[in-house]
N, C-alpha and C positions, 0 to 999 in steps of 0.2 A: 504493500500500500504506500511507504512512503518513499520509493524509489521514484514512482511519477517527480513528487513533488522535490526530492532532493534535485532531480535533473532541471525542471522547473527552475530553479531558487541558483543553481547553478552558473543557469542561460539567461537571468534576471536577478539582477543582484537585490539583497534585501541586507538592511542591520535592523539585528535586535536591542534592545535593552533589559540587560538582567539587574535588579533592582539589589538581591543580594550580592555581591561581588565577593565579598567572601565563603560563602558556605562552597564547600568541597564537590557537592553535587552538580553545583551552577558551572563551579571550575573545571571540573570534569567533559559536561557536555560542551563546555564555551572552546577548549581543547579540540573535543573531536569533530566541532564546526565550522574552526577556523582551519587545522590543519587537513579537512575534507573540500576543502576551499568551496562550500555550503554558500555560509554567512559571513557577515563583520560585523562581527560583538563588540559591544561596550557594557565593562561590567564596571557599575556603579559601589562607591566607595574609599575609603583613607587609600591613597595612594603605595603608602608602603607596606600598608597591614596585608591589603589583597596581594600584593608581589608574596609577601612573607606567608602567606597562608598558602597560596600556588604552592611556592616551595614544599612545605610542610605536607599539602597534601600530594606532592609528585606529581604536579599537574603542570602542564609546559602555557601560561595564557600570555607568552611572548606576541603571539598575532593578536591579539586582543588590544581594545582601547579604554582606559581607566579612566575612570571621571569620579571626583570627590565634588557631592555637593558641594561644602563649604568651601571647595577654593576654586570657583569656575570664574573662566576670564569672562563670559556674559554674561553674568546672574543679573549686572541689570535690565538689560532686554528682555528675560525671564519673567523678570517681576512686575517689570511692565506692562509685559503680554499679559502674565497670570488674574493680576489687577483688574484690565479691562474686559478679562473674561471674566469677571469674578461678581461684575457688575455694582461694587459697592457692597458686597457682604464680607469682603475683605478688605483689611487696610494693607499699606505698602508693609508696614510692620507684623502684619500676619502672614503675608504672604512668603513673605521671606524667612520666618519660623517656620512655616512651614517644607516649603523649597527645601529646609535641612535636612527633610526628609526621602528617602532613596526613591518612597513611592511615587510622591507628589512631583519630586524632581525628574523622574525618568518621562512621568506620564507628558511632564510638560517638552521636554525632550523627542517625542512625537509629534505633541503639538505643532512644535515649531519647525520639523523636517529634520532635527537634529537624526531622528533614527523611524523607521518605518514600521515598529511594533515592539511589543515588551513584553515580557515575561515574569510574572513576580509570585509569591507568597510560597514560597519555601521557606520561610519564617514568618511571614506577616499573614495573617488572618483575611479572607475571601471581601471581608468589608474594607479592608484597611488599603486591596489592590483595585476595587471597584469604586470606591467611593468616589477619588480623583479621579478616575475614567468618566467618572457619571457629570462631576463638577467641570470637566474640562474638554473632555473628547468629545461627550453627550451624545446623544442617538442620533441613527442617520434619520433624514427626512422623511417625514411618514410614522416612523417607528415611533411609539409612546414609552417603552421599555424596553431592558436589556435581561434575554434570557441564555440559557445553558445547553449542551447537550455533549452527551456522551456518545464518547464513539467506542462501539461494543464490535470487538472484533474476535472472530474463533476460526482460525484457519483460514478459509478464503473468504467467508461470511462476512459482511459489516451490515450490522443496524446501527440506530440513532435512538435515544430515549431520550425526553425533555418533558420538563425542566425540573434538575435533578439536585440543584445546588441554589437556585436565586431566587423564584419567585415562591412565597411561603402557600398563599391563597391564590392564585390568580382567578379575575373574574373569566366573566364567558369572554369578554373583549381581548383580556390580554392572551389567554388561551387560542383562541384563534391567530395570534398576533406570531406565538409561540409555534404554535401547527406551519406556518406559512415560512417562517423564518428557519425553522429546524427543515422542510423542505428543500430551502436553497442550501442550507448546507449539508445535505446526503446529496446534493449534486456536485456540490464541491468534492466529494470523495467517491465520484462516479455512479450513484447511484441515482434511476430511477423513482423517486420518491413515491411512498404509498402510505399514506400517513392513517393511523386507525387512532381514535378517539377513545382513551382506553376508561374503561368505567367497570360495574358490579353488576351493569346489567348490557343486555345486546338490543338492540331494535326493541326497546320498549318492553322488555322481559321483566326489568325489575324498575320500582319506583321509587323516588327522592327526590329532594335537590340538587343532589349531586349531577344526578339521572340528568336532570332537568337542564343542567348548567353543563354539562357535555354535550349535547342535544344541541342547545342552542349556542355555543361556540362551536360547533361541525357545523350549524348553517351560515356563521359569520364568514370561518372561513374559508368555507366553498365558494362567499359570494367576493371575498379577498382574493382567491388563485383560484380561478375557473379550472384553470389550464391540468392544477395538479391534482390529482385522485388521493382525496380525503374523505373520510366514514365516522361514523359512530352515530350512536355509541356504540362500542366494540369492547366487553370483555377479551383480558388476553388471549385466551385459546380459541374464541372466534379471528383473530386476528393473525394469530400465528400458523395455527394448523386447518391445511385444506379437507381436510374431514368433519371437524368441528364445523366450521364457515359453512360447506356442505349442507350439513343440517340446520343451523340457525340461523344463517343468512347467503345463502345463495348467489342472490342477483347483488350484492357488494360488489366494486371494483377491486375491494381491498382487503377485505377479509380473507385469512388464510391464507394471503402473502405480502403484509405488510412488513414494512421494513425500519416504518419511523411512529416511533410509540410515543405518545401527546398522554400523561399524568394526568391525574382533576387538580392532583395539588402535591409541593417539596416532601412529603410523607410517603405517598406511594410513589414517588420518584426516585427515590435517595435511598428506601428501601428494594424499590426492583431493579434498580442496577448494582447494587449490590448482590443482591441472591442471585443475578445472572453471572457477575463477574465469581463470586465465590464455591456457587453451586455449580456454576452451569459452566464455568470453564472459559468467560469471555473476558479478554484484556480491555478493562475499561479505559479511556483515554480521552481526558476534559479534566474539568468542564471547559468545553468551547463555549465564549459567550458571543453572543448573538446579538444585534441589533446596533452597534457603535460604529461611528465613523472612522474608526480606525482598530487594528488588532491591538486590542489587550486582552491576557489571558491569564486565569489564577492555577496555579498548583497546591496540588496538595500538601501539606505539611509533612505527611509524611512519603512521601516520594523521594523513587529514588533516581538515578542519575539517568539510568535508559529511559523513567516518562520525561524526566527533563526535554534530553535528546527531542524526544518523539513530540512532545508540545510545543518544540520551538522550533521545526520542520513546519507543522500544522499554523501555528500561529505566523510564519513570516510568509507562509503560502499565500494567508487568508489576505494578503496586505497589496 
């Protein structure tokens, strides 16, 4: 899967920004992406603590570029820019407290062209790499919100489950928003999109709100992406297996071979990519988030150096 995109990234050059510059994992991948002549990394951080931590961790990040907040030759242009994006909820003296920070600094570091996408939270927490995306990058046009999705891969197989890390409740609006956006990105990893609206009941078998509010986010956004074959409601096993479908819903586009699984809500999300990646044998790989004017993307905390690799392949692709 991601031989495409390393040739891609190859034959079109892209830099990332990794927020942590120190942590061993960041230096590990920023290594095997400089010396694969991939990418052009910029790992963020004190100048000689990351040289010394390289060392220490046997890592070669000589082709890499080091950037210390605290001691950049533009930070005033930075804070300037940040300022006027900021619209007055910042003062020059907040913003530049802030800027001392790897997230806010790298994020604005896209902003301004300085690098084409970033990579963060192998230390920092999913709110702490989002937040500034959301302050500064903000959603592309049209989009209301920024969602997630996992790329569940098992041998030659890749689905898509969303939204599995961002949105806690989503209504029917942002759900359909969700369905349409996790779409275009199973196209970005080759696949035919067959998105199934997953719920407790199928075509009206079982009743709720829940019921109700997958129902009527499948007709938002059918009427959002004509073009892509979306369903529900769809209980998983109608969704997945052309036997079940068979019998419960037949005349489906989608049922029994959908490929991109739409949540009601972060609880059955967060829970079924997990029991697919643990039980079922699937390499999870995200969360990709969705909906921003430019690639930012969060890592897990506890990750190790191969999802690095593989998220910042996917993430400077997306760019």
């Amino acid at each position: 899967m991601l031989a495409k995109f390393e040739k891609q990234l190859r034959d079109n050059r892209r830099t990332i920004v990794f927020t942590e510059g120190n942590d061993y994992r960041i230096q590990e991948s920023a290594e095997r992406l400089t010396r694969s002549d991939i990418l052009d990394v910029i790992l963020l951080g004190n100048i000689e603590e990351v040289k010394a931590s390289a060392v220490k961790n046997n890592c070669d990040i000589s082709r890499c570029t080091i950037i210390d907040p605290l001691d950049y030759d533009e930070i005033d242009a930075m804070v300037a820019e940040m300022v006027a994006l900021r619209k007055g909820k910042m003062t020059d003296e907040q913003v530049r407290k802030a800027l001392e920070g790897a997230n806010y600094f790298g994020t604005m570091l896209v902003k301004m062209g300085k690098a084409d996408c970033l990579l963060g939270g192998a230390t920092y927490s999913t709110a702490d790499t989002v937040r500034p995306a959301l302050q500064l990058i903000k959603t592309k046009p049209g989009n209301k919100i920024v969602s997630s999705s996992f790329v569940m891969v098992k041998g030659d197989e890749i689905l898509l489950m969303s939204d599995c890390s961002i949105n806690i409740y989503p209504n029917e609006e942002e759900l359909a928003e969700i369905a349409v956006e996790s779409a275009k990105t199973a196209k970005i990893f080759g696949l035919e999109p067959k998105v199934a609206m997953l719920s407790y009941s199928t075509m009206g078998s079982g009743k709720g709100d829940t019921v109700t509010k997958m129902v009527n986010a499948t007709a938002i956004a059918k009427e959002m992406a004509p073009d892509v074959d979306i369903d529900g409601e769809l209980q998983f096993d109608a969704a997945i297996s052309p036997v079940v479908a068979g019998i419960k819903c037949p005349d489906s586009p989608v049922a029994g071979k959908a490929n991109v699984f739409v949540f009601p809500d972060i609880n059955a999300g967060n829970i079924g990519y997990k029991i697919a990646a643990r039980l079922g044998g699937y390499e999870a790989i995200g969360p990709i988030l969705q909906g921003m004017n430019a690639p930012i993307n969060d890592l897990s905390r506890g990750c190790n150096a191969e999802e690095v690799y593989k998220m910042s392949i996917i993430t400077a692709a997306l760019s």
